[in-house]
C-alpha positions in Angstrom: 77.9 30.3 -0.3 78.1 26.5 0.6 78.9 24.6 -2.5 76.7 21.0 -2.6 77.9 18.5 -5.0 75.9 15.0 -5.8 76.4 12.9 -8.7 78.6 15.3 -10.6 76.5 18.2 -10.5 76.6 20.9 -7.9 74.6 23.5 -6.7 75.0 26.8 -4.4 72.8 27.3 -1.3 73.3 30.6 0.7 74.7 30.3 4.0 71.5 30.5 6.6 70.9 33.4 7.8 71.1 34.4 11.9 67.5 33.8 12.9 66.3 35.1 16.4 67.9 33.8 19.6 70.9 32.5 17.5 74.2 33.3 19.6 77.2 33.9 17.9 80.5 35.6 19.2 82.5 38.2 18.2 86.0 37.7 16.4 87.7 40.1 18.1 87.2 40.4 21.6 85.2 37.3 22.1 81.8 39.1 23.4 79.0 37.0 23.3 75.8 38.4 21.1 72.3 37.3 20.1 70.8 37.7 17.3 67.2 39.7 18.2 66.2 40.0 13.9 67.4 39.3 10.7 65.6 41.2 7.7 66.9 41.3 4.6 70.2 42.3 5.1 70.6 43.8 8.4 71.0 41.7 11.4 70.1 43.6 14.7 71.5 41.8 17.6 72.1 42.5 21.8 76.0 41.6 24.0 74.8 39.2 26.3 75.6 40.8 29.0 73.9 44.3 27.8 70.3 42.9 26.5 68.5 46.1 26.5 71.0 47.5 23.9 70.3 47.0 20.0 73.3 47.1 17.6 72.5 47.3 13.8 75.2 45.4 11.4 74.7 44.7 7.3 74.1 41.0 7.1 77.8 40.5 5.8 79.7 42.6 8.4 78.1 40.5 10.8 78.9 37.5 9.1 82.8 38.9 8.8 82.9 40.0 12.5 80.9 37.4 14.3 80.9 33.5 14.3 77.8 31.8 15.3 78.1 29.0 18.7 77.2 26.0 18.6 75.1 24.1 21.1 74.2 25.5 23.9 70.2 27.2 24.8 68.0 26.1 21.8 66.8 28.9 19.3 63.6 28.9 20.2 64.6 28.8 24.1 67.4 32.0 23.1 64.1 33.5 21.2 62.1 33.4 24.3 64.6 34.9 26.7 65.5 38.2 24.0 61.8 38.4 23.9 61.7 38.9 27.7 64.4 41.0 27.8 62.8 43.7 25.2 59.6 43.3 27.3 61.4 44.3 30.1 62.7 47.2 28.4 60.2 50.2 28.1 62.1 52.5 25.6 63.2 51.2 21.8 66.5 50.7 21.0 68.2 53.4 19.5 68.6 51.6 16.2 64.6 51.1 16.1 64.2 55.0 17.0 66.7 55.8 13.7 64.0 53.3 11.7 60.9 54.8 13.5 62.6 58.5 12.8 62.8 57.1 8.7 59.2 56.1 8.4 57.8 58.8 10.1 60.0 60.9 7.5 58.4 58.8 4.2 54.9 59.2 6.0 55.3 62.9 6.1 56.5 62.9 2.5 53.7 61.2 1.4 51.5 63.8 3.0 53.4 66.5 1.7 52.3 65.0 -2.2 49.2 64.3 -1.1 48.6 68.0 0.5 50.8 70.3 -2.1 47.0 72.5 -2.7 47.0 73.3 0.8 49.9 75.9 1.1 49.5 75.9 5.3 49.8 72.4 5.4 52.6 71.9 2.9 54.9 74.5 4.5 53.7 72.9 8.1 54.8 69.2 6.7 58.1 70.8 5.6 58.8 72.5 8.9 58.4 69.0 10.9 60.5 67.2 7.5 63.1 69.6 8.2 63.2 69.0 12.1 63.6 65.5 11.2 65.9 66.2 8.4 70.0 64.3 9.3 68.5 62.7 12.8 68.7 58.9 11.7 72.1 59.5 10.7 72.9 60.8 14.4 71.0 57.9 15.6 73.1 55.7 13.9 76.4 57.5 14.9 75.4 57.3 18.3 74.3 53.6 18.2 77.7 53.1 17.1 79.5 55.0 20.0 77.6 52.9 22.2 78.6 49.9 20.4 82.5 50.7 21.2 81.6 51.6 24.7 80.4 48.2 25.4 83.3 46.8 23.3 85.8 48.6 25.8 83.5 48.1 28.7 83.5 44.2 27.7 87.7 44.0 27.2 88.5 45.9 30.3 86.4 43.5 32.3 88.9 40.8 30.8 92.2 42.5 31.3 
């Protein structure tokens, strides 16, 4: 929080959040990244130099790991080019699979309620629930090994 004082009173404003085509850098290692989203309090950002992969962080871990550039391509310039880039890109990231995985899950749910007179369908629903059942949590795992492979890719580059 960013304290503002004027005339004796103050007030807090929350820092701003990343908004897309922001570029910050990492802390530790100095890899560049951009910022692809910002909802609520995830940020999902791309390395530079790897723009078809997606990496997940909470809003503060990002904020604690990452610090944004300044100057440089506008926003709306950095926007455009991560917008190319996912064009380009014909599969979703592996964070947005984990996501896509969770809705379909709450979708299926629903139906199950909706459907519980139908024995068929109910134990059909369950069998597809169960399929599903721990896989955005391997997703996740997995877009974090990825994460650290860049990470070492990116320092033995610089070494």
């Amino acid at each position: 929080m960013r304290n503002i004082s004027d005339n004796n009173s103050s007030q807090e404003f929350p820092e701003s959040l990343p908004l897309a085509g922001d570029r910050y850098t990492q802390n530790e290692g100095g890899m560049s990244a951009i910022v692809k989203r910002c909802a609520g309090k995830r940020v999902v950002f791309s390395y530079e130099p790897y723009p078809a992969a997606s990496h997940d962080y909470s809003l503060e871990a990002f904020r604690r790991e990452f610090t944004r550039q300044g100057g440089g391509v506008s926003n709306l310039q950095a926007h455009k080019e991560v917008t190319q880039q996912n064009q380009q890109v014909h599969t979703p990231p592996v964070i947005d699979a984990g996501c896509r995985v969770e809705q379909a899950l709450v979708v299926l749910s629903t139906w199950l309620e909706i459907t519980m007179a139908d024995d068929r369908s109910a134990i059909l629903i369950g069998a597809v629930m169960s399929l599903l059942d721990g896989v955005p949590e391997v997703i996740e795992k997995a877009d974090a090994q990825l994460a650290g492979y860049v990470m070492r890719e990116h320092l033995e580059g610089k070494a």
